[in-house]
PDB file of N, CA, C and O in Angstrom:
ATOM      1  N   UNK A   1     -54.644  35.896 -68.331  1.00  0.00           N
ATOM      2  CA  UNK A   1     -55.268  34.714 -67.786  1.00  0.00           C
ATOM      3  C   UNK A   1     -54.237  34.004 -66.904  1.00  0.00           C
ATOM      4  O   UNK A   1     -53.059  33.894 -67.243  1.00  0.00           O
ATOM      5  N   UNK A   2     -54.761  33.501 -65.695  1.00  0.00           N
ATOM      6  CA  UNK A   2     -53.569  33.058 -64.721  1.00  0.00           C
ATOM      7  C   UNK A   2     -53.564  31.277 -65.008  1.00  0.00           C
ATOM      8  O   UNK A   2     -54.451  30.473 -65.293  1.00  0.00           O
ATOM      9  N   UNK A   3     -52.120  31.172 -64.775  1.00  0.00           N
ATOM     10  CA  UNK A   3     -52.248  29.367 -65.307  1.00  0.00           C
ATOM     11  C   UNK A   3     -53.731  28.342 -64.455  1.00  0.00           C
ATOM     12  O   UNK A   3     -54.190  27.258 -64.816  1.00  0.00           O
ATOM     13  N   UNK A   4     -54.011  28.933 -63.654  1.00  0.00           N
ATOM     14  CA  UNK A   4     -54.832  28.368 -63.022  1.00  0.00           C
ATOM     15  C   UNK A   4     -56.464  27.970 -63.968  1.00  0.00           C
ATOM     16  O   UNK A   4     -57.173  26.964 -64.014  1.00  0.00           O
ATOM     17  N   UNK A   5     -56.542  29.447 -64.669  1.00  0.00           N
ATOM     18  CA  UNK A   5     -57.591  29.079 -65.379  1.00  0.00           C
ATOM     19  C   UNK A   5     -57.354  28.590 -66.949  1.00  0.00           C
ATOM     20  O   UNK A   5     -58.317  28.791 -67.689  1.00  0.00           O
ATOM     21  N   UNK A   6     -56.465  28.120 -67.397  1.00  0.00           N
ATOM     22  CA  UNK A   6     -55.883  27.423 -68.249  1.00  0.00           C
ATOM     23  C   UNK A   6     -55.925  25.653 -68.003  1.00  0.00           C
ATOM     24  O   UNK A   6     -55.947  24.971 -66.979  1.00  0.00           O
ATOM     25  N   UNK A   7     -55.923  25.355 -69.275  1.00  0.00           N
ATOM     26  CA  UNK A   7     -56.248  23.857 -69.298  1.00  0.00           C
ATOM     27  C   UNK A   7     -55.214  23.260 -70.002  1.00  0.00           C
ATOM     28  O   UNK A   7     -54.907  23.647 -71.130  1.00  0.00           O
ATOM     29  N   UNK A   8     -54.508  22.122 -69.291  1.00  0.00           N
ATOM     30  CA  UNK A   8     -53.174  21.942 -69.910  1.00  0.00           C
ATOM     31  C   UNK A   8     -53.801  20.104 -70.523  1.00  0.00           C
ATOM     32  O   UNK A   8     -53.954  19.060 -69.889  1.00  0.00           O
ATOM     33  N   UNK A   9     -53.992  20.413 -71.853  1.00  0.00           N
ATOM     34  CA  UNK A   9     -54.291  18.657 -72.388  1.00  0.00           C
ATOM     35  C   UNK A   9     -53.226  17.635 -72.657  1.00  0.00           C
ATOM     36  O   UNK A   9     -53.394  16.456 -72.966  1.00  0.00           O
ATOM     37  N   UNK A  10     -52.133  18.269 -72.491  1.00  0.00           N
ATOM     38  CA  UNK A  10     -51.109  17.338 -72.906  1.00  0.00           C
ATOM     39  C   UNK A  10     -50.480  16.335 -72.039  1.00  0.00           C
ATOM     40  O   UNK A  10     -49.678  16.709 -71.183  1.00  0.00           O
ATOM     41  N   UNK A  11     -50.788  15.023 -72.190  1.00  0.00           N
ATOM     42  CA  UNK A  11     -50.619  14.007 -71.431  1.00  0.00           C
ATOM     43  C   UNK A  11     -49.161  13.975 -70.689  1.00  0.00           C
ATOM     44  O   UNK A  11     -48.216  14.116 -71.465  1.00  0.00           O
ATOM     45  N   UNK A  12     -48.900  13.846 -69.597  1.00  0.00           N
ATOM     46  CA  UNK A  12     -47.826  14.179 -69.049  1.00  0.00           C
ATOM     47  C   UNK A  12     -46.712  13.048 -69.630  1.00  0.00           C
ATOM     48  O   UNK A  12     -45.591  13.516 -69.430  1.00  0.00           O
ATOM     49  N   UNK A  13     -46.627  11.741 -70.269  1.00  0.00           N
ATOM     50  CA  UNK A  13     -45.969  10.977 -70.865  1.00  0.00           C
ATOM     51  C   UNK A  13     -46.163  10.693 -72.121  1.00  0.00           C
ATOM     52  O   UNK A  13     -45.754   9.677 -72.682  1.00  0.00           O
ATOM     53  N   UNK A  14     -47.011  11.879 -72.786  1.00  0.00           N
ATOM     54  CA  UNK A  14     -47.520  11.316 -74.570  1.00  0.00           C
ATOM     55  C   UNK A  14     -46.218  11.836 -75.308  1.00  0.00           C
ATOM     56  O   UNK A  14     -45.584  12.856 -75.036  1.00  0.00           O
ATOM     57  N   UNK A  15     -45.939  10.831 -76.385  1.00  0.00           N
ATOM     58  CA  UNK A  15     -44.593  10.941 -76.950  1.00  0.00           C
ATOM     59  C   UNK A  15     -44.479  12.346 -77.828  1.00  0.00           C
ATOM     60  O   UNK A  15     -45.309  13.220 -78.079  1.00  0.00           O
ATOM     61  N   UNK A  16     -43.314  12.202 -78.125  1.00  0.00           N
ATOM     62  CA  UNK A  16     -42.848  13.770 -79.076  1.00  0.00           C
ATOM     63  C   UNK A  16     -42.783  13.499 -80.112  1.00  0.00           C
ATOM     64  O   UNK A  16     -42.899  14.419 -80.921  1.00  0.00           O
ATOM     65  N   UNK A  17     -42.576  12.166 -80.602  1.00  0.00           N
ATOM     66  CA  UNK A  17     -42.935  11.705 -82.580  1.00  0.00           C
ATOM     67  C   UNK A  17     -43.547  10.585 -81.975  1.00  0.00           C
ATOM     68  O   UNK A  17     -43.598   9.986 -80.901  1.00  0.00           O
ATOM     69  N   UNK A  18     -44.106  10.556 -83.423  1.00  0.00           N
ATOM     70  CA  UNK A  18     -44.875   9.601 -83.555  1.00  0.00           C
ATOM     71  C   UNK A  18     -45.024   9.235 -85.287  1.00  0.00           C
ATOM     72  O   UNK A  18     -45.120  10.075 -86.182  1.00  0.00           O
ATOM     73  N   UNK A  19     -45.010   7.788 -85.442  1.00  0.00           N
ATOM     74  CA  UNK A  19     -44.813   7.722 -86.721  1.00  0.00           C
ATOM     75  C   UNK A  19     -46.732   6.453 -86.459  1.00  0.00           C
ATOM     76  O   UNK A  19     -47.163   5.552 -85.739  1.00  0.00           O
ATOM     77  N   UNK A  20     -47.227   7.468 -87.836  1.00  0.00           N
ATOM     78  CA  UNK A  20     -48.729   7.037 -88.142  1.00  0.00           C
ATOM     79  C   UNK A  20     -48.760   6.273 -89.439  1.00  0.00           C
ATOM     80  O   UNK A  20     -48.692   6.841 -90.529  1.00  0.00           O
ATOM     81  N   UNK A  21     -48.887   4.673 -89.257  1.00  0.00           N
ATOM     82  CA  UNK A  21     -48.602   3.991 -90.436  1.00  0.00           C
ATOM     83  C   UNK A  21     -49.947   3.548 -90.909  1.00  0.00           C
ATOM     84  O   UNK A  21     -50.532   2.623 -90.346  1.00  0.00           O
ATOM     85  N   UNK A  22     -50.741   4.551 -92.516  1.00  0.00           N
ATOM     86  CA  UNK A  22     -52.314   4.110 -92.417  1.00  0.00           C
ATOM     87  C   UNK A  22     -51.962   2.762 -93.099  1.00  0.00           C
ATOM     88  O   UNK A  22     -52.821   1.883 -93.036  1.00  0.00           O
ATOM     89  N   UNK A  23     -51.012   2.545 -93.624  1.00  0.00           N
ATOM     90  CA  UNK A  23     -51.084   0.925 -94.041  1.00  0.00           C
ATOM     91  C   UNK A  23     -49.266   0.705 -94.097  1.00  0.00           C
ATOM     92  O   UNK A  23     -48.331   1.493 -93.955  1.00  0.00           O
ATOM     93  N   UNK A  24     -49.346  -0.664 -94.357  1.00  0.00           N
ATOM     94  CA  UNK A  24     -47.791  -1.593 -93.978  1.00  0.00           C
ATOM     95  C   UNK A  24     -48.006  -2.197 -95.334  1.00  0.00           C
ATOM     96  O   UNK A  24     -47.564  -3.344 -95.407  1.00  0.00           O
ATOM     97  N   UNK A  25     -48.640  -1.673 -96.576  1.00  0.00           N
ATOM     98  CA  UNK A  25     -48.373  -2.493 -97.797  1.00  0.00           C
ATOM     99  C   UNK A  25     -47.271  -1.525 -98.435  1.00  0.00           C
ATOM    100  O   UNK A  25     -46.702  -0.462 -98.182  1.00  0.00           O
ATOM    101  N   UNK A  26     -47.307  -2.495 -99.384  1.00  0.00           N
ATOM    102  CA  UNK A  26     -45.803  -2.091-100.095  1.00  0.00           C
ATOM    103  C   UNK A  26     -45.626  -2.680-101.224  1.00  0.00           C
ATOM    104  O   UNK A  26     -45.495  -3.900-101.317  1.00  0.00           O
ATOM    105  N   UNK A  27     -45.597  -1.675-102.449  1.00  0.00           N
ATOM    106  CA  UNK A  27     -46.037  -2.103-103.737  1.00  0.00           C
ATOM    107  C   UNK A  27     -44.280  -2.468-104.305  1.00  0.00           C
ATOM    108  O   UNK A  27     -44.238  -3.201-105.293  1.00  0.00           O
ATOM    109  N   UNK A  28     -42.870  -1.989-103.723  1.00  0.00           N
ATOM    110  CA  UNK A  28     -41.636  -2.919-104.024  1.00  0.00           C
ATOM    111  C   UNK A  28     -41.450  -3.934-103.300  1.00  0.00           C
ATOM    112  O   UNK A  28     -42.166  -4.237-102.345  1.00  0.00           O
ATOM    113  N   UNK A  29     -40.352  -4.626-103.733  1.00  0.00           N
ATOM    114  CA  UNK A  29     -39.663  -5.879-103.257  1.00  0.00           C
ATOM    115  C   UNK A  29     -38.557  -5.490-102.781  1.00  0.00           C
ATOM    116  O   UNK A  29     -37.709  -6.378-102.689  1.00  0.00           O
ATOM    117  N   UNK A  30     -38.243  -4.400-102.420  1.00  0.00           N
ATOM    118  CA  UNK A  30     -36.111  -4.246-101.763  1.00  0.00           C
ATOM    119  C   UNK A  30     -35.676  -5.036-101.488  1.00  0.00           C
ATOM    120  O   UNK A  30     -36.303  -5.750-100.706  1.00  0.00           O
ATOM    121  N   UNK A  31     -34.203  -5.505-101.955  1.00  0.00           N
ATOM    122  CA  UNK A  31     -33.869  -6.461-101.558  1.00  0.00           C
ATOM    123  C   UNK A  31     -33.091  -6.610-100.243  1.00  0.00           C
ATOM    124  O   UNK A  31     -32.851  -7.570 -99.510  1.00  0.00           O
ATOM    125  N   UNK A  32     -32.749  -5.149-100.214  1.00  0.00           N
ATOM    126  CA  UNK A  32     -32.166  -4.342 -98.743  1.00  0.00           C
ATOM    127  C   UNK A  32     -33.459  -4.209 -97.539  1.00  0.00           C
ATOM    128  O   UNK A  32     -33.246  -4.023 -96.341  1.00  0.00           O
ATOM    129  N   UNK A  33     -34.571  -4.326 -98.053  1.00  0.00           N
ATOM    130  CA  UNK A  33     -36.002  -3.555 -97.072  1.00  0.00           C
ATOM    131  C   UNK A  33     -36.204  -4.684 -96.269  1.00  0.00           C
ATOM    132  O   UNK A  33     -36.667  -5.716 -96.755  1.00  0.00           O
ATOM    133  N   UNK A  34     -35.788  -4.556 -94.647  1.00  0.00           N
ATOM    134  CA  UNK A  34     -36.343  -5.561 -93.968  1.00  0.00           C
ATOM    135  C   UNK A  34     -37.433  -5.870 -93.929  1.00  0.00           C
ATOM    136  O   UNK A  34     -37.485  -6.920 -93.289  1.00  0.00           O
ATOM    137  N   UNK A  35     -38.531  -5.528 -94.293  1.00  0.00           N
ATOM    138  CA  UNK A  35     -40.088  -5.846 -94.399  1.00  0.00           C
ATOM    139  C   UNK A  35     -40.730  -6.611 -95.295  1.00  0.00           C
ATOM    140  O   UNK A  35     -41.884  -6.721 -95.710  1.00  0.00           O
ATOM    141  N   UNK A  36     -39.490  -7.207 -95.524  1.00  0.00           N
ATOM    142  CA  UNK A  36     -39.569  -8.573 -96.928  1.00  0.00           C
ATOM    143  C   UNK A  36     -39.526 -10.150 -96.214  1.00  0.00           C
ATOM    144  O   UNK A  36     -39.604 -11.283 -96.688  1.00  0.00           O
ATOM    145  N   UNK A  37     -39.322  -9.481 -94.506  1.00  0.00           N
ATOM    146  CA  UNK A  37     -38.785 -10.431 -92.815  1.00  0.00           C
ATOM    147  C   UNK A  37     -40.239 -10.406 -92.606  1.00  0.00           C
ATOM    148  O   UNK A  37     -40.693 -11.417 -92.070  1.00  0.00           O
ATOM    149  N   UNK A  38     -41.155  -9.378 -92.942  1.00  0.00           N
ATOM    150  CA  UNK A  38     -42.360  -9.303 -91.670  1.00  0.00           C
ATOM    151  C   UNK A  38     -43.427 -10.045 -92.152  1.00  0.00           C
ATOM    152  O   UNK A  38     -43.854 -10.186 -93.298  1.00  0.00           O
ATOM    153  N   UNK A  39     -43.961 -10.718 -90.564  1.00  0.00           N
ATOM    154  CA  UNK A  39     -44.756 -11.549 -91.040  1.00  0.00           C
ATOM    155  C   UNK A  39     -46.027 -11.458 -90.374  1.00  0.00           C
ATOM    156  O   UNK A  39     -46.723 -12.443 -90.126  1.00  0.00           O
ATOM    157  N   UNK A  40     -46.383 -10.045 -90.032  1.00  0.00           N
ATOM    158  CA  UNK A  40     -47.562  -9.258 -89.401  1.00  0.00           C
ATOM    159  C   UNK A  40     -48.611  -9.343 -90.970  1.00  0.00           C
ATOM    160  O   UNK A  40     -48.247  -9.378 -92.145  1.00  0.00           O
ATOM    161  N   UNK A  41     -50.040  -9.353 -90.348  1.00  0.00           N
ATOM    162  CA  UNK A  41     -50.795  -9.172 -91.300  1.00  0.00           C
ATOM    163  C   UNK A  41     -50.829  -7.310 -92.205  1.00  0.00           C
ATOM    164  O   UNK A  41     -50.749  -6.197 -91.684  1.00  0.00           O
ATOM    165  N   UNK A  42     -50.956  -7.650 -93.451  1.00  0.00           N
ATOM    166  CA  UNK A  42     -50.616  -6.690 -94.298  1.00  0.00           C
ATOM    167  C   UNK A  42     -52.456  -5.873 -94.210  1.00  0.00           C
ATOM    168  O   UNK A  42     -53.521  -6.476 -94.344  1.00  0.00           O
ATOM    169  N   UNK A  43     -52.259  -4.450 -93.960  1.00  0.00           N
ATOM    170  CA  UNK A  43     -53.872  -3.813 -94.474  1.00  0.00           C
ATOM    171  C   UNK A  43     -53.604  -2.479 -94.369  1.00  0.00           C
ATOM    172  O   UNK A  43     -52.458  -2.028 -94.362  1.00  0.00           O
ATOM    173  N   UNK A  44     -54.624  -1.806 -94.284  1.00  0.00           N
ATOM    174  CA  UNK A  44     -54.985  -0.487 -93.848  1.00  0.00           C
ATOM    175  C   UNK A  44     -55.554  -0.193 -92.591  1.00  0.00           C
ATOM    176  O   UNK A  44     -56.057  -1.035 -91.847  1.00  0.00           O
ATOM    177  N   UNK A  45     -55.496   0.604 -92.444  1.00  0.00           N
ATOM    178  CA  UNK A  45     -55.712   1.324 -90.921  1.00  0.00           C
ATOM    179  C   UNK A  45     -57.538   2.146 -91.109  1.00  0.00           C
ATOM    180  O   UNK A  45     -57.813   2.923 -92.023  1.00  0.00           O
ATOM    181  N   UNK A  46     -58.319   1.803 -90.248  1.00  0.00           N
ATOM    182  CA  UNK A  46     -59.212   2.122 -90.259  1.00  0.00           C
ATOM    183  C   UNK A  46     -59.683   4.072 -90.344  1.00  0.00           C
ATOM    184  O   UNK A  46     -59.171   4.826 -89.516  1.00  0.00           O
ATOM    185  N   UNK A  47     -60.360   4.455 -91.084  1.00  0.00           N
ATOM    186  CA  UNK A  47     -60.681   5.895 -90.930  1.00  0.00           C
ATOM    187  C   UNK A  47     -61.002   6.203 -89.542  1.00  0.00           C
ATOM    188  O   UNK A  47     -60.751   7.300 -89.042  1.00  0.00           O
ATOM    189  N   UNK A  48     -61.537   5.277 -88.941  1.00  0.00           N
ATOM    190  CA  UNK A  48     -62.283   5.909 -87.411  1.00  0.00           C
ATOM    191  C   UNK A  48     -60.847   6.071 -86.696  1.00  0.00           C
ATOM    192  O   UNK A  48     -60.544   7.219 -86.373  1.00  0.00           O
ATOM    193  N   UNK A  49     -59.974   5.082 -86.428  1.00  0.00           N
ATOM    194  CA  UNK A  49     -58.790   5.027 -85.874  1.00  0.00           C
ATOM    195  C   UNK A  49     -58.032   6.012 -86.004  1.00  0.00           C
ATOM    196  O   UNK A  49     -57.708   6.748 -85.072  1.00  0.00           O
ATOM    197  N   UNK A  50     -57.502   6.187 -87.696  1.00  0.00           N
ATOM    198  CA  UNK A  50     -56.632   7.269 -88.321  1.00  0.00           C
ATOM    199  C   UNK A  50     -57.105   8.509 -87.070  1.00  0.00           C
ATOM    200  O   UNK A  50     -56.406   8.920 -86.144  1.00  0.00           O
ATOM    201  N   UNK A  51     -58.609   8.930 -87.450  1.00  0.00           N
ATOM    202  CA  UNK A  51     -59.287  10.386 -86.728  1.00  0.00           C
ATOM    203  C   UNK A  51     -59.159  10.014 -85.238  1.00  0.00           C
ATOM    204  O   UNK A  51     -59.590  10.852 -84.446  1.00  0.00           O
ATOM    205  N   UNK A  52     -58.773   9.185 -84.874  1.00  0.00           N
ATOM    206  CA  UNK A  52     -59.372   9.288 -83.132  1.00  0.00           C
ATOM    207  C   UNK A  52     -57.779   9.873 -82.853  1.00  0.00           C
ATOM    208  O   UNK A  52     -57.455  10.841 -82.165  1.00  0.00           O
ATOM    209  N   UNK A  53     -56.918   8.955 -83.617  1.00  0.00           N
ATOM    210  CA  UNK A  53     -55.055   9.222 -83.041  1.00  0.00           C
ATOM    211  C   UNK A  53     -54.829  10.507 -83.464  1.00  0.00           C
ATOM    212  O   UNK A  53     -54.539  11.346 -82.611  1.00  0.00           O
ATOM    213  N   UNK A  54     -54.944  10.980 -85.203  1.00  0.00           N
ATOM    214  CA  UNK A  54     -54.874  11.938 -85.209  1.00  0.00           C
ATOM    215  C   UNK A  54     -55.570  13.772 -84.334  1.00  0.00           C
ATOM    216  O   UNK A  54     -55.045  14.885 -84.336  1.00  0.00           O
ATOM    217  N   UNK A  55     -56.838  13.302 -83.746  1.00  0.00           N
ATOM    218  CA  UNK A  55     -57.184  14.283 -82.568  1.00  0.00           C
ATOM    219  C   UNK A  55     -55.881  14.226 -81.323  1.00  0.00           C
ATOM    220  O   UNK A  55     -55.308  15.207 -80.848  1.00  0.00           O
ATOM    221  N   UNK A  56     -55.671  12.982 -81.035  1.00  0.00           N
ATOM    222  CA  UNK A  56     -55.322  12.837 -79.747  1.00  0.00           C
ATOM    223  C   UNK A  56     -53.777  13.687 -79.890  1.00  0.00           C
ATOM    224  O   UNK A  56     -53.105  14.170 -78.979  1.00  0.00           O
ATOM    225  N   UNK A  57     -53.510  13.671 -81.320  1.00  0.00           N
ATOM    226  CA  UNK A  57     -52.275  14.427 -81.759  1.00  0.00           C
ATOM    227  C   UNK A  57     -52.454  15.582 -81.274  1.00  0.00           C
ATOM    228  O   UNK A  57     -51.820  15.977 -80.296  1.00  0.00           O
ATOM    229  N   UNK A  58     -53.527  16.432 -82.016  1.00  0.00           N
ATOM    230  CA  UNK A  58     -53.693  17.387 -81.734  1.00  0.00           C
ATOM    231  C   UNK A  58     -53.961  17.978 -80.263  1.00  0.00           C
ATOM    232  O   UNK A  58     -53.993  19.195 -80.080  1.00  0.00           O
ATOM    233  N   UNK A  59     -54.103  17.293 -79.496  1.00  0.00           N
ATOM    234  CA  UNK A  59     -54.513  17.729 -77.828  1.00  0.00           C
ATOM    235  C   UNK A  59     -53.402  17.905 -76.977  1.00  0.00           C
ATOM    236  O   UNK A  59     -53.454  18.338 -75.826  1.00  0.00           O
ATOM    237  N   UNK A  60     -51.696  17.305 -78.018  1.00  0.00           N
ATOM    238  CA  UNK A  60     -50.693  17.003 -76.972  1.00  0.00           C
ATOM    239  C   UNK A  60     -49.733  17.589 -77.917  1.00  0.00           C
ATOM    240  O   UNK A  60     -48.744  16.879 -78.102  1.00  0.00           O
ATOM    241  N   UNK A  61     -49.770  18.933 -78.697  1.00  0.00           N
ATOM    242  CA  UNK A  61     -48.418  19.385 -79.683  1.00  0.00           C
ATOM    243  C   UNK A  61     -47.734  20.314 -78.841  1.00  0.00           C
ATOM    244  O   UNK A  61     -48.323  20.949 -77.966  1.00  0.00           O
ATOM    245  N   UNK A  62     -46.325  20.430 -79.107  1.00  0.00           N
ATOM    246  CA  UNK A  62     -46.082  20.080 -80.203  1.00  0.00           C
ATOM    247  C   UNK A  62     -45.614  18.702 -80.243  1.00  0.00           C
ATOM    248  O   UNK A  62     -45.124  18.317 -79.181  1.00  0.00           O
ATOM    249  N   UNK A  63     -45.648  17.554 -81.548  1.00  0.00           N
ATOM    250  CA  UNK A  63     -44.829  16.801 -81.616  1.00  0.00           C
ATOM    251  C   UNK A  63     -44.768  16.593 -83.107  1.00  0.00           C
ATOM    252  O   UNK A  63     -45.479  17.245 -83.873  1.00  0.00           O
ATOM    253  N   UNK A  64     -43.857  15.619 -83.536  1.00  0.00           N
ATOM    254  CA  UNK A  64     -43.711  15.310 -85.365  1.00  0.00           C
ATOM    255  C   UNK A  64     -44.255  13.711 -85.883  1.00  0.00           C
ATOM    256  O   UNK A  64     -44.045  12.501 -85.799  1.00  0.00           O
ATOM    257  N   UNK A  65     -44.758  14.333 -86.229  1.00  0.00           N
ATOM    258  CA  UNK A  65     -45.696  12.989 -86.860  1.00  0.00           C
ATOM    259  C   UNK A  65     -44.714  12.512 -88.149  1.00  0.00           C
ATOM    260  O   UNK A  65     -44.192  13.312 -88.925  1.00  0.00           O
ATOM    261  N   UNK A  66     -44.583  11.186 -88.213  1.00  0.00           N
ATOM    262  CA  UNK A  66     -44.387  10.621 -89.228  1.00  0.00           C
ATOM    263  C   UNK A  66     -45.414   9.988 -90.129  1.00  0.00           C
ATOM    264  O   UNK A  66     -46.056   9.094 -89.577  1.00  0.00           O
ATOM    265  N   UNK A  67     -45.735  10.247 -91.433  1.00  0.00           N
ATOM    266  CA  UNK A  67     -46.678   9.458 -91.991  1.00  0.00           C
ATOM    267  C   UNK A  67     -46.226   8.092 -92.650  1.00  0.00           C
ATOM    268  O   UNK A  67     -47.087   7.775 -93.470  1.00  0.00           O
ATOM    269  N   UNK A  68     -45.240   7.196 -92.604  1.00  0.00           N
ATOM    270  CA  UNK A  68     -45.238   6.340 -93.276  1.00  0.00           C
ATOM    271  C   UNK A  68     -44.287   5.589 -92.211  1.00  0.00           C
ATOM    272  O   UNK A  68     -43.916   6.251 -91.242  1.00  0.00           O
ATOM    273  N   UNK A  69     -43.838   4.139 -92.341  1.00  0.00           N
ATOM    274  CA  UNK A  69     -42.383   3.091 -91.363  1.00  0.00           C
ATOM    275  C   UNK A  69     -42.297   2.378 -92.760  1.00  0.00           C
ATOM    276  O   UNK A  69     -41.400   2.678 -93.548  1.00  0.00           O
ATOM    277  N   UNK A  70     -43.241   1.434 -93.050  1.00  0.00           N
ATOM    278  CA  UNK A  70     -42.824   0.310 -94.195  1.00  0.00           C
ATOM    279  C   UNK A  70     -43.737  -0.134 -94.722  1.00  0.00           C
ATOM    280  O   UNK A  70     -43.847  -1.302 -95.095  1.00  0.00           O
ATOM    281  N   UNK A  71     -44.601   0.804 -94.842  1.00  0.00           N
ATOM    282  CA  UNK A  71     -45.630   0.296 -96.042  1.00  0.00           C
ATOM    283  C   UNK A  71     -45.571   1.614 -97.094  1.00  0.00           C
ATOM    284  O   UNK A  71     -46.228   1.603 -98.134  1.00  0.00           O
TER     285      UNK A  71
END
């Protein structure tokens, strides 16, 4: 197949990690954990959302997903 008839989905600036946080709660107190500073609202991440980013993952690999930052 010549590159021509090939379909290239990967966004020419979509990042190479990516860290996917389905929620920012956090069942310790660290006394070291800066996120004891944050004063963003605390929740979960919607299922529709999770699936739309996680496709868009898939359209632009390779890259490394992180599943968690500070919740």
């Amino acid at each position: 197949m010549s590159k021509l008839n090939t379909i290239d989905l990967k966004a020419p600036n979509f990042p190479q990690r990516i860290t996917l946080e389905l929620t920012n709660i956090c069942n310790l107190n660290c006394s070291f954990c800066p996120r004891r500073l944050m004063e963003k609202h605390q929740g979960y991440m919607s299922v529709a959302l999770a699936k739309q980013l996680i496709d868009e993952m898939a359209e632009n690999l390779p890259i490394a997903m992180v599943p968690f930052f500070r919740g």
